[in-house]
N, C-alpha and C positions, 0 to 999 in steps of 0.2 A: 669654693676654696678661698676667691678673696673676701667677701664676707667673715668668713670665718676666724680669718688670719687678722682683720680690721680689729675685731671681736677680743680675740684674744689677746693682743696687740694695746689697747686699749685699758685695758684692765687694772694696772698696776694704779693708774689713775683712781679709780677709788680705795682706794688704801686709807686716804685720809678721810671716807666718811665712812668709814666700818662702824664707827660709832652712831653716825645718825642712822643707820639703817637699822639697827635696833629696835626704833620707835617709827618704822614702816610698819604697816597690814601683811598680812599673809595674802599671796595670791590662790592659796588653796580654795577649792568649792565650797570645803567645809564654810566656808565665811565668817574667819575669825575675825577679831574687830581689830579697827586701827594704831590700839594699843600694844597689839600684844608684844610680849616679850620674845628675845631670842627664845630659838628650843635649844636647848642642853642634850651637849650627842656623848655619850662616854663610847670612847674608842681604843683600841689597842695600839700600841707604839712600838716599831718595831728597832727604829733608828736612834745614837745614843743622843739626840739632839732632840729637844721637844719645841716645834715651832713655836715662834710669837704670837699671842694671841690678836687675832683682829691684822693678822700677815698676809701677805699681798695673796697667795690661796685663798685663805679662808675668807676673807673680804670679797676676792675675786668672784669666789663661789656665791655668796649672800647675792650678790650681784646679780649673776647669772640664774640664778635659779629663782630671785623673787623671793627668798625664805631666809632671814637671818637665822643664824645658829650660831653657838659658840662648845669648842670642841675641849672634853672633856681626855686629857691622857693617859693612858694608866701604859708605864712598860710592860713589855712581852712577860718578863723574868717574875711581876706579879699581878700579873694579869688574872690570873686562880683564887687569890687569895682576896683579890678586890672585888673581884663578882661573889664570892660567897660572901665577904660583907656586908655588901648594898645592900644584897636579896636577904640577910639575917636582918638589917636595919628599917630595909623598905622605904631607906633611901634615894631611890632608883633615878637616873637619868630620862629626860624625856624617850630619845632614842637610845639604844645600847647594845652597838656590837656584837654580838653574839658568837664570837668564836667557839667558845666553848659550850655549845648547842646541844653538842650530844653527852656532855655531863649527866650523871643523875640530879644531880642537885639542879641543874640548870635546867634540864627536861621536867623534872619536877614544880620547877617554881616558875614554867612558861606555861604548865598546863593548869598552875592555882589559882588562876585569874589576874596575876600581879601584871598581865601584859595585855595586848588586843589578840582577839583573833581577827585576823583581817580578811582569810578569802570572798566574804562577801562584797568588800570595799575596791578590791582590785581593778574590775572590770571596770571603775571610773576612769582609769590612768593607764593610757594607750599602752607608755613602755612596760608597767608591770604587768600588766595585763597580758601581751606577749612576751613574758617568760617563756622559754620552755617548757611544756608541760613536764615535763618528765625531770626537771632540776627545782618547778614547784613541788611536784610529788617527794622527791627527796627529802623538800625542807619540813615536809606535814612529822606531827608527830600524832600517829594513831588516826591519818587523818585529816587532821586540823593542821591551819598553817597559823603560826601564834610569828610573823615576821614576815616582809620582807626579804628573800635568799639573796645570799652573794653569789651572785654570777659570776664561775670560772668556767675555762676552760674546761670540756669533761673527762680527757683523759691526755694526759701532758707527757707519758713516758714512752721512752723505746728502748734501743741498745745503740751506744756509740760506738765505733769502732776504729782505730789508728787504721785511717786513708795509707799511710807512709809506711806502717810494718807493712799492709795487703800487699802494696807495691813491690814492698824490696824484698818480698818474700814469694812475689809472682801468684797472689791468690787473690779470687773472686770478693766480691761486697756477699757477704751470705742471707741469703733471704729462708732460710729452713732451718729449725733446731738443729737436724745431724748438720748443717755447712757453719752452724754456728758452733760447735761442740769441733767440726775439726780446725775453724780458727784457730778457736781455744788453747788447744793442742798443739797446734805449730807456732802459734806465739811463744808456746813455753818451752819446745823442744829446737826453736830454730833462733836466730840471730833477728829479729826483725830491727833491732838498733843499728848493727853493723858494727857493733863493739866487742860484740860479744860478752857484755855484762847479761845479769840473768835475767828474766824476764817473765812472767807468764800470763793469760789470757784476761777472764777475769778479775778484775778486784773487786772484791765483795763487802762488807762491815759485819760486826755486832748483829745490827737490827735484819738480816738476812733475811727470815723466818715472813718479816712481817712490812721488809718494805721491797728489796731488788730479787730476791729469788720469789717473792710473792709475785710481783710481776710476772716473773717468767711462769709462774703455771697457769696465768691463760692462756697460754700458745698450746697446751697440751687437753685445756677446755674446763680448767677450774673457775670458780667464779668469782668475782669481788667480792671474800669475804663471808657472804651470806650468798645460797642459793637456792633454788627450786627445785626439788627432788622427783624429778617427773613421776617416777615408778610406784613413791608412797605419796605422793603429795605432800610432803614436810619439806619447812625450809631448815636447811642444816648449814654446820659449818662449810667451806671450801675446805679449809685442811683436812677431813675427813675423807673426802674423795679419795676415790682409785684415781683419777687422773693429776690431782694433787699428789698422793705417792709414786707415781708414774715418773712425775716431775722429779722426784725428790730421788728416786732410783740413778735418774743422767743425771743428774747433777753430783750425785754423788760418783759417780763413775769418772766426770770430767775432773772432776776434785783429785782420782786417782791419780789419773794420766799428767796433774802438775798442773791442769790448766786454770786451777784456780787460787788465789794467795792462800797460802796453807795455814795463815794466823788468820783467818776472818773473824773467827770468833773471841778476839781481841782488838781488833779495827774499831776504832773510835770513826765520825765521819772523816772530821780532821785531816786526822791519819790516812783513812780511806784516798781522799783528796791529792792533798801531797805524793801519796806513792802513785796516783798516777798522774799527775803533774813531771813527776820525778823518774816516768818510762820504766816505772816496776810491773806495769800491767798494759794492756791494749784494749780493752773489752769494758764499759762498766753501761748496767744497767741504771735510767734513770730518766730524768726530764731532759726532753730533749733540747730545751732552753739553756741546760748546763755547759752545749760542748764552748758556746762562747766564755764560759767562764774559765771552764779546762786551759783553753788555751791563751789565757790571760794570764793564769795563774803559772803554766809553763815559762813563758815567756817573761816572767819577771821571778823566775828561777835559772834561765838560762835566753838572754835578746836572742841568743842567735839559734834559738831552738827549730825543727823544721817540721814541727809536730802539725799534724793535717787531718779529722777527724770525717768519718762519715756517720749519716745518720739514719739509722733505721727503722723505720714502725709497722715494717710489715712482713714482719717475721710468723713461719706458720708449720706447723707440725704434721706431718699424714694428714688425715680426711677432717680435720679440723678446719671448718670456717674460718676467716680470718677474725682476730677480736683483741682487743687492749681492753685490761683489765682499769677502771677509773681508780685515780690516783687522789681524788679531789670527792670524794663522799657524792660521783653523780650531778659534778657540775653547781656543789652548794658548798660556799666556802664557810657559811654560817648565818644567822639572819638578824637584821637590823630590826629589834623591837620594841615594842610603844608600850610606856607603861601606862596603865591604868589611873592609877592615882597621880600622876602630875597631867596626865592628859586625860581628864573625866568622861568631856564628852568628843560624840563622833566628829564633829566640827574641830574640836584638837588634835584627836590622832588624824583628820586629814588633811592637816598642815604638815606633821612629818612624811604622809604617804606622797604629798604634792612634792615634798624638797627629794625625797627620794624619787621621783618618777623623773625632775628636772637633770638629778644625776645620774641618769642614763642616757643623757645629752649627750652629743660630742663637744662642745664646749666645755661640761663642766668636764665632761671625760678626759679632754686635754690638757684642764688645768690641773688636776689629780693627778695626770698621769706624767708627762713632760713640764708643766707649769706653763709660762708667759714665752712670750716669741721673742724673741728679739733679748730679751733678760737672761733666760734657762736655754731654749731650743731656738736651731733656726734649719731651716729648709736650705740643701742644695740646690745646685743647680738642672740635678736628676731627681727632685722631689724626696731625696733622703733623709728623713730625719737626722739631731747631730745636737746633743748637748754640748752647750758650750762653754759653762761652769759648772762644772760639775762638784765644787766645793758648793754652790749655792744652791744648786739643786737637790744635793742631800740633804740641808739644811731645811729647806724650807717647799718641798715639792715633795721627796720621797718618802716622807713619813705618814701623808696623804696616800700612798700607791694604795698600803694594807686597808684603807677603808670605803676603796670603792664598791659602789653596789652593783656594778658590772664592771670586767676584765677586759669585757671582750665586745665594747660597744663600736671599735674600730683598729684596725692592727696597719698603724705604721710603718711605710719603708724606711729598714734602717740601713746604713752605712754600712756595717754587719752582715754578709751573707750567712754567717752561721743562726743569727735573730729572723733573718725572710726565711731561710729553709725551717726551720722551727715551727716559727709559726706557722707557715704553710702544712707541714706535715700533723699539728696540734691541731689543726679545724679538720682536716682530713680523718682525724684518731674520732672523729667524733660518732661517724658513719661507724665504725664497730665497736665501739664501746659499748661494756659490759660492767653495771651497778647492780648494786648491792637491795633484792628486794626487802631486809630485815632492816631498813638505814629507818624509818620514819616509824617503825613499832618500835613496843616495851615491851621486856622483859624484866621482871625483875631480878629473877636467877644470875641473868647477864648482868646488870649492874654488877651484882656481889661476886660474882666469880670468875667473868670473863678473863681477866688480866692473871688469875691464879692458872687457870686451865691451857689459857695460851703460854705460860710461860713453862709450864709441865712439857708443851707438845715440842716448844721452841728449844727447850733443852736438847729432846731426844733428839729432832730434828738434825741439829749441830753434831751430835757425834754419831746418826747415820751418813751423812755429807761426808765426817772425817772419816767414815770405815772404821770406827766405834761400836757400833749400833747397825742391826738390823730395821728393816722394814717389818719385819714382824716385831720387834722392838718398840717400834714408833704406834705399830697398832695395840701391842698390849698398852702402852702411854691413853690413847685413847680411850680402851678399856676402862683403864682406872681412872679416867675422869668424868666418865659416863655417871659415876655415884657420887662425884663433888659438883654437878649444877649444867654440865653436859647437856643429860638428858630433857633436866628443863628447860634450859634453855631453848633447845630444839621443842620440848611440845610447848611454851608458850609463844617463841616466836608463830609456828604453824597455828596457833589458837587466833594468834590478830589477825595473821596474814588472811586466813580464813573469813575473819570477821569484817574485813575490809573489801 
């Protein structure tokens, strides 16, 4: 630790020769030569502030890892339109972010040769090397791994639940669908405020279909998304499942009983947010990193709120194994990769594979992630983490967080017990986590139709919930898209899956 802290500590200090280190060697095996140039990293930005270049991070980072670079920004808001440029232009960044991984256009023009394929090169570099297998597998496409994976977390969601309605309503933390559906219920049929204003169980959003009620149907044994059909051996959608309708039956039944906000299908997140910040609901499905935000966002709606949240990930239905559906594409946030033509040869790209093996450090981890000690963060006197300007850390620390190449190469104690129970319970989710085996095949079918087909189901979806729509409803929906790209999708996923 004191090492560490000397380390990081220390660092701000080269700030002023970010520029000589430009004209340093690579410490890569590849043995590039003395000359060489920083590598050009195009990265996503998610904060509205774009750091300095050659900023006590990025300098920090050159530092530590032996590997100048200099970081390429592009915002979140066109982040789409600037990766289909480059890749039209072929003006491509040494390394490049890859959020948008499972694009076609991006899938397509990572399998053209415009980038490396690297599994052969991995087993040089201790940290990539042990990746996870199963978040490498994620990042392959057909296969192949054409990147480096971002390392998350593999599955981040639970159910929160108001500690303080349980309480003033005299009811248990529920660990089973039915004790979670009769919450539900009694949040919306009883007083858990003590006000008597209205209240009810659930808040839900818009995106229901495909982000918080998808959750909840693997507690009933749906799959992330894509799954393995034991009986035919086809991988098929999850929504098509009986235990997907299953799901979709009690939910729609709890939606009866009031326990669900009756506008969901108008619920922006925003909105979503707010109402329950603002004790319109008690129940929301989500990352369980959020409740710290919850009651932030409370508390500067009302100081003197006494809002007290618990948290759950291990919720489980009848003879249903325990399982969380991954939230996170299987622990692959998207892959950092080397193009071809500004890195020709192997000795090139393994100067980017050396500066990404360095940022699975906990040094550099710390400075991505918290920044400098004594400047951004400092340690109590119980070892808790503690930003301390937190104007400067969003400035110049947190717009780093989105491009690390591990999440999860150390978890800090924070001040925060709602951030220790969190995290403790997110490495926990990891033991039943449940991905997606279609995540690393092609379809083509799926490119062109997927987003038509889901938004057919996701309609019908919403008004069986509302008591609109039957379940045979939802299955004729199915029907009629079995002939717009359904079908193939399902035999060409089953054709790779096969082939693999």
């Amino acid at each position: 630790m004191i090492q560490r802290r000397t380390l990081l500590t220390s660092l701000p200090l080269a700030a002023a020769g970010a520029v000589g280190l430009a004209a340093c060697g690579s410490s890569g095996s590849g043995g590039g030569s003395g000359s060489a140039s920083p590598l050009t990293w195009m990265s996503i930005l998610h904060t509205p502030t774009t750091p300095a270049a050659g900023g006590t991070v990025e300098s920090g980072l050159s530092e530590s890892t032996g590997t100048p670079f200099e970081m390429q920004w592009v915002p979140a808001s066109s982040w789409d339109e600037k990766v289909n440029a480059v890749i039209a232009s072929g003006d491509i960044a040494d390394i490049t972010t890859n959020v948008s991984w499972n694009q076609s256009a991006v899938r397509q023009a990572l399998t053209s040769g415009m980038f490396w394929e690297i599994d052969d090169l991995l087993g040089d570099y201790p940290n990539l090397a042990g990746i996870n297998p199963a978040t490498l597998d994620a990042g392959r496409i057909d296969g192949k791994l054409y990147g480096v994976p971002m390392v998350k977390e593999v599955a981040r969601y639970g159910v929160l639940v108001r500690q303080d309605w349980l309480d003033r309503l005299g009811l248990e933390v529920p660990h089973t669908i039915e004790e979670l559906e009769e919450v539900a219920i009694a949040f919306a049929e009883g007083d858990p405020t003590g006000t008597g204003a209205e209240t009810t169980g659930f808040i839900d959003r818009q995106e229901s279909f495909g982000v918080g009620f998808r959750s909840l149907t693997g507690y009933f044994g749906a799959g992330d998304r894509f799954q393995l059909d034991e009986a035919s051996g086809k991988i098929i959608p999850a929504y098509i499942t009986d235990e997907f309708k299953e799901a979709m039956e009690w939910y729609a039944g709890v939606y009866a009983a009031g326990g669900i906000n009756q506008e969901f299908i108008t619920t922006q997140k925003q909105n979503q947010q707010q109402a329950i910040a603002q004790d319109k609901g008690g129940i929301v499905v989500t990352g369980l990193f959020e409740a710290k935000n919850y009651v932030a966002l409370a508390e500067s709606i009302s100081p003197d709120t006494e809002v007290e949240w618990t948290l759950i990930n291990d919720i489980t239905h009848k003879d249903v194994p325990r399982r969380i559906l991954s939230d996170t594409n299987g622990g692959m946030g998207g892959l950092f990769s080397f193009s071809t033509q500004s890195l020709p040869e192997e000795a090139d790209v393994r100067r980017g594979l050396e500066l990404m093996n360095a940022l699975h450090e906990e040094p550099s981890f710390q400075l991505m992630t918290n920044g400098v000690e004594g400047t951004h963060f400092e340690f109590d006197g119980e070892g808790a983490l503690e930003i301390i300007d937190q104007a400067r850390w969003e400035t110049e620390v947190q717009p780093y967080n989105g491009s690390r190449p591990n999440y999860v190469v150390e978890t800090y104690k924070s001040t925060d017990e709602y951030v220790n129970l969190a995290n403790e319970m997110m490495a926990e989710n990891e033991e039943f986590a449940i991905t997606n085996p279609a995540q690393q095949l092609t379809s083509p079918a799926y490119d062109s139709s997927a987003s038509t087909i889901e938004q057919a189901l996701s309609d019908t979806y919403s008004k069986v919930v509302m008591g609109q729509a039957t379940i045979a409803d939802y299955e004729a929906t199915i029907e009629a898209v079995r002939g717009q790209g359904l079908d193939d999708i399902i035999a060409e996923y089953t054709e790779a899956y096969d082939a693999l």
